[in-house]
N, C-alpha and C positions, 0 to 999 in steps of 0.2 A: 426833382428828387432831393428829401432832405439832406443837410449835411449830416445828419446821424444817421443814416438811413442803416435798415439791421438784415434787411429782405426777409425777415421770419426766422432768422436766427444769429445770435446775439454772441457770437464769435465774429462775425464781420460787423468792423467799423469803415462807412465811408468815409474817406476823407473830401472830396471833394466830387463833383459831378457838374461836366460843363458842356456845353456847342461851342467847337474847334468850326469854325468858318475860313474858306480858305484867303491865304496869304495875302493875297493880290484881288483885285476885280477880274472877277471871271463872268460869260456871257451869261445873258438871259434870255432863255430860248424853250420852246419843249421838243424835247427830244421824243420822236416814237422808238417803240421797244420792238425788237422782231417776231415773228409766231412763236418762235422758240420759247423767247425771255417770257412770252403771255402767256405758257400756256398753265393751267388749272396747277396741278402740281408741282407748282415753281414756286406758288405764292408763300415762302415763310423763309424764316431765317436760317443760313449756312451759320454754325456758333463751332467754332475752334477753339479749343483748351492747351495752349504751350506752356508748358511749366521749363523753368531754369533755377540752375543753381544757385547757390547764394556767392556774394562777391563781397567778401568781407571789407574789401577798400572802395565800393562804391557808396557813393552821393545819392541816397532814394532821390532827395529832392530835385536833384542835379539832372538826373534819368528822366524821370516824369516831365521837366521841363523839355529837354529834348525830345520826347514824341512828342508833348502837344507843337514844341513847334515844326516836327516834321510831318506829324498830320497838316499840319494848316499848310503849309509849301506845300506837299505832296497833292492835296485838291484843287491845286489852281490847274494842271494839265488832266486829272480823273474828275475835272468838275463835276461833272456828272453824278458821281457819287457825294456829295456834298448839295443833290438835290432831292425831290421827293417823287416818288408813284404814284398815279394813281391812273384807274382806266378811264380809256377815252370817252369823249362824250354818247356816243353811239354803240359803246361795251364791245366795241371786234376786236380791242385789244389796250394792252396798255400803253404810258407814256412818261418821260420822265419831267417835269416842272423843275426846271434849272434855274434858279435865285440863289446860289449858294449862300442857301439855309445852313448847312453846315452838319457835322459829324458830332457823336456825341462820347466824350473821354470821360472816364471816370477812375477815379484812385480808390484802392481802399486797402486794408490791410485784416488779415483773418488772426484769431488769436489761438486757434487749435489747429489747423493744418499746417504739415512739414511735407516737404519733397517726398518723404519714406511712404506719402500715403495714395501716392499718384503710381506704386511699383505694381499694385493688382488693381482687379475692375472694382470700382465704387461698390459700395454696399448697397443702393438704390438707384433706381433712373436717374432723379435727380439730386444725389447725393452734392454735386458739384456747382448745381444751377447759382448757388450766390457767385460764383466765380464770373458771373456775365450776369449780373442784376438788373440788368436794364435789357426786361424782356416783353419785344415787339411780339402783341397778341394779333396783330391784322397788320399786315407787311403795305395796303391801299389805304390806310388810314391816317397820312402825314407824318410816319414816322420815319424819323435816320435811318439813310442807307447805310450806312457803317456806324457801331457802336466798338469802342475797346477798354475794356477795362482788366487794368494794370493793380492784381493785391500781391502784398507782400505779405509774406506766411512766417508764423514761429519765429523759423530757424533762419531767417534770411532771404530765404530762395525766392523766387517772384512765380505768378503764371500770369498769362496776357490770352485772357477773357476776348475774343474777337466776334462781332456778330456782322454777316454782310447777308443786304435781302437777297433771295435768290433770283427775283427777278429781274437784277440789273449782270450779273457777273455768275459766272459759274468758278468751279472748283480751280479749274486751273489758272483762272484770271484773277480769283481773288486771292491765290500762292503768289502768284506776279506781284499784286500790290501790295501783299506781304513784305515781300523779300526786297521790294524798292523801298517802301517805308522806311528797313530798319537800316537798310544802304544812307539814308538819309538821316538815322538818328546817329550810325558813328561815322560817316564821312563829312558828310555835312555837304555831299557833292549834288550833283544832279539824277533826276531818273532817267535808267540807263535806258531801259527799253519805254519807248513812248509808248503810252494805251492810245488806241484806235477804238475808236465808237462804230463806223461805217454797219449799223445793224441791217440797214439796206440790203446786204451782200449774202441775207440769209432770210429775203420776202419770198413770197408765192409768187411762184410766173404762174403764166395763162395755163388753166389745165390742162387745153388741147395739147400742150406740148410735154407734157410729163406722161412716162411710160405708167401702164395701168397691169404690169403684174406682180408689183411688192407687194406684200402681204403682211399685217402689224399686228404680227400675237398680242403683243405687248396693249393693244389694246380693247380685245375683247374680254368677253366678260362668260365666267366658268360658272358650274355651280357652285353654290356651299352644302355640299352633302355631307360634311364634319363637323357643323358649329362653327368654323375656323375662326369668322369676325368676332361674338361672340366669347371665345376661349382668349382669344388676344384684347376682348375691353372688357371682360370682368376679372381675368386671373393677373392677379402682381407678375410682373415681368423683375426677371432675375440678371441682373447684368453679366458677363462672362470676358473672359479673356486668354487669351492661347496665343503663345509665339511661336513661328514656325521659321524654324531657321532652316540653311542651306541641307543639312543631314535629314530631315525631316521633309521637307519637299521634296528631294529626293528619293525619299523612301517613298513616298504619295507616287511619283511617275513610276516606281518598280510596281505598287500596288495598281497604277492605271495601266499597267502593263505596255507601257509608252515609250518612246525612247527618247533622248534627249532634248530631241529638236522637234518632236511632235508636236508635243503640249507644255505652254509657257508654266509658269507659275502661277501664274493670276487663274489658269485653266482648273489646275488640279487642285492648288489649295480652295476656289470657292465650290467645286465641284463636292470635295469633301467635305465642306462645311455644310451646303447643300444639306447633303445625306442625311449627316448626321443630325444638322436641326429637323430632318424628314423622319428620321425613324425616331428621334426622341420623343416628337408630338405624336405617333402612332396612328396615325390616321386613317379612314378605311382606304382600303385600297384603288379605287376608281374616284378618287378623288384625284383633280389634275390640280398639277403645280408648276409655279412659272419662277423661273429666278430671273431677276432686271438685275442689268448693270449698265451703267453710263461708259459711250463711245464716244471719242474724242474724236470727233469729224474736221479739225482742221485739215487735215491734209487728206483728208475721204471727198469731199466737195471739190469741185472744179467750177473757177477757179478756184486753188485754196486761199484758205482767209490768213491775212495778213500777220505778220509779229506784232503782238501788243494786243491782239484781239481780244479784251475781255468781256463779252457776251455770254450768253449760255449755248456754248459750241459743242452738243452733246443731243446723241440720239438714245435711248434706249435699245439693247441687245435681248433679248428675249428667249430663253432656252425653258423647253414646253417638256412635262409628263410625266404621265398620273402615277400618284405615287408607291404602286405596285412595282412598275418600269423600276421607277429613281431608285427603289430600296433592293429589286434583287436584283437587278442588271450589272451593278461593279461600278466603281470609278470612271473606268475608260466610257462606259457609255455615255455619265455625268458629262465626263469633261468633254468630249463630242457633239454633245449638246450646247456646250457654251461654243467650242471652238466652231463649231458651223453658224451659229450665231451672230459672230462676231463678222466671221467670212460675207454675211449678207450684208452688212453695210457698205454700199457704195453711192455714189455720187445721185444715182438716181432714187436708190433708198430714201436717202437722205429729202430729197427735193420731195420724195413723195411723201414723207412726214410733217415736213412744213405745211403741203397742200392739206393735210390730213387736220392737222391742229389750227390750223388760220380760221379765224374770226369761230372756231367751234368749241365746243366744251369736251370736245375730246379729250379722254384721263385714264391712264391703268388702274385696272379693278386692283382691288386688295386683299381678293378671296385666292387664298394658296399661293400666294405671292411673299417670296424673299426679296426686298432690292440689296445690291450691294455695289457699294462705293471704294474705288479705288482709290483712299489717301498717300499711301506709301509714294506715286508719283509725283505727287504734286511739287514739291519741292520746300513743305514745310518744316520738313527736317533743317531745311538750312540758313531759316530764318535766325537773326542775330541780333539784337539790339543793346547787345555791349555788357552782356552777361554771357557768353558762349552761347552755343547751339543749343536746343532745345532739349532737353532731355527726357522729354515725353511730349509727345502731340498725339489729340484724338479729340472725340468729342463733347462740347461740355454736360450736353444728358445722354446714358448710355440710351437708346431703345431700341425697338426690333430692326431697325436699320441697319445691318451688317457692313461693319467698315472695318478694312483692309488697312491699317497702320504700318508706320514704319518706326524701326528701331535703331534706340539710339545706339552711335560705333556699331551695327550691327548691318553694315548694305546690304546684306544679301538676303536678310532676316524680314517677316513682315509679323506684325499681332494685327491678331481677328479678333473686335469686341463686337460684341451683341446681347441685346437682351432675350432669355427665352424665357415661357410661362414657367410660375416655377412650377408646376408637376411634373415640365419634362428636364428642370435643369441638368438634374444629377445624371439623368442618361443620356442627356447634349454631351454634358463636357469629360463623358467616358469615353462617348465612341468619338471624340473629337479629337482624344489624345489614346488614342487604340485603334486606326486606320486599319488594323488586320479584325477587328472583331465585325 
């Protein structure tokens, strides 16, 4: 990457762009990846957008200095990530090629964004993309498992551009090495929770021994009796954004007709968004719709997987129905649908999704299909590297991927961004903020 590098627009000046290789000598080895981490829909980049205030008595160069060298210490124990992907020779799955090849840091500074413009959803998908310019178009083709890039804006403020493939680390393991990174940029201590590789501990046993009545909505395949693919790759997608604090949520379980301990928040707020991206797009009515969201099976699997485990530790949840049901049925029936959803994942679930995906090209259709990601958990709110806490994290391209944010000083508060077409924006983000219409 040059050092003037402009990504296509000529407000970002790079400063610098390098391979951080880790500290020490670390093995060299190939690692295999589990069914999990191989499976089809894993293949591309998780990209995080943290923006922070400006720190009027900070050292930029001083800062920059300390991540690259706490990236480089921090990959001698994630060595792994400091290697490369690709599948194995016989294609049943993937593996990781450990030479700590190393990570890829890059600085840059933007001459037209301020903090003030990170407070609603971007004007485009990728209104934000120079913010992570260094963008992996094939996650099997030798590129860096982890990319970060650190610009500083305007007014001071900084954001930290992070790209991690999604075949080595899922959502909650790359918050871990988040939040140990920036441990290491202002203490200068060690990492506290060790990462764990042991991907072994999530292969296919013998099939005789897996129970044969789970059932995987998640991945069959509906019609498209509405255009639906179609409507989503010829119409501009509209970015959007909605915070739903404690009063607001609560008003969601009175409209779910719920009672307190019924249904979580994660239940009714996606339940409602649901909805409302279902009636915005007006679809015909026998059109079936699926909403996905990722299950955190560490402690669903027996044995559970260990602390430090950063794999892709995540099943899909699957709540199914055509979108007649979903529009005049109510909230409660929405949110019933995720909650019983959620209730199927167990231990044998779980076993029989691995048997499901091993060495197969098994994949969720796309037709009538929401996913939504729960970030608000993760713990990237709490990330620090010596400018305070974050004061906005999401994603760095908005798209139809619905994800669940968390707000800054606001614990109890979550924002929902997503992109919808725009011929149904303006009726998305009515009924999104009018639960009674």
């Amino acid at each position: 990457m040059a050092a003037e590098e402009t990504s296509g627009n000529s407000s970002l000046h790079i400063k610098e762009a390098i391979v951080i290789k880790p500290a020490e000598s670390t093995p060299t080895r190939l690692l295999p990846l589990s069914p999990l981490d191989s499976q089809l829909f894993l293949r591309f980049t998780i990209e995080y957008l943290l923006v922070f205030n400006a720190r009027p008595a900070l050292d930029q160069a001083v800062l920059a200095s300390r991540i690259k060298s706490a990236l480089a210490r921090i990959l001698v124990p994630y060595y792994p990530l400091a290697g490369r992907v690709r599948a194995k020779p016989d294609g049943s799955s993937l593996e990781v090629v450990c030479r700590g090849q190393g990570a890829v840091f890059v600085q840059a500074s933007d001459s037209n964004l301020t903090i003030n413009d990170f407070d609603k959803a971007p004007k485009s998908v990728t209104q934000w993309r120079k913010l992570l310019s260094f963008h992996v178009a094939d996650v099997l083709q030798g590129a860096p498992l982890v990319v970060i890039q650190l610009t500083w804006l305007k007014d001071g403020a900084a954001t930290l551009g992070v790209g991690f493939n999604h075949c080595v680390t899922d959502g909650i393991g790359s918050a871990e090495f988040l939040n140990s990174l920036s441990e290491l940029v202002t203490s200068h201590g060690r990492v506290k929770v060790l990462p764990v590789w042991d991907r072994h501990l999530l292969d296919s046993v013998k099939p005789s021994v897996l129970p044969t009545h789970h059932f995987h909505p998640e991945f069959n395949r509906v019609p498209d009796v509405s255009g639906f693919l179609s409507r989503f790759s010829d119409e501009t997608l509209s970015p959007t954004s909605v915070v739903f604090d404690k009063t607001r949520q609560n008003e969601l379980k009175r409209v779910a007709n719920s009672t307190e301990s019924e249904h979580t928040c994660f239940e009714v707020v996606s339940a409602h968004v649901w909805r409302s991206w279902a009636r915005a797009l007006n679809l015909p009515s026998n059109q079936i719709l699926k909403l996905l969201f990722s299950i955190n099976i560490r402690n669903r699997v027996k044995p559970s997987l260990p602390s430090g485990y950063y794999g892709n530790a995540f099943v899909l949840g699957c709540a199914t129905a055509s979108f007649k049901d979903l529009t005049t049925k109510g909230l409660g029936y929405a949110a019933m649908l995720i909650k019983r959803a959620k209730e199927r994942v167990d231990n044998g679930h779980v076993r029989s999704v691995i048997d499901s995906v091993s060495g197969a090209r098994t994949s969720p259709d796309s037709v009538g299909v929401l996913i939504v990601s729960q970030w608000s958990r993760l713990g990237l709110e709490r990330v620090d590297f010596g400018m305070g806490r974050a004061v906005h994290v999401g994603p760095i391209c908005s798209d139809r991927y619905c994800l669940i944010l968390p707000v800054h000083n606001l614990t109890d508060a979550v924002k929902v961004m997503v992109a919808v077409p725009v011929s149904g924006v303006d009726k998305y983000e009515y009924l999104v903020n009018n639960p009674h219409s």
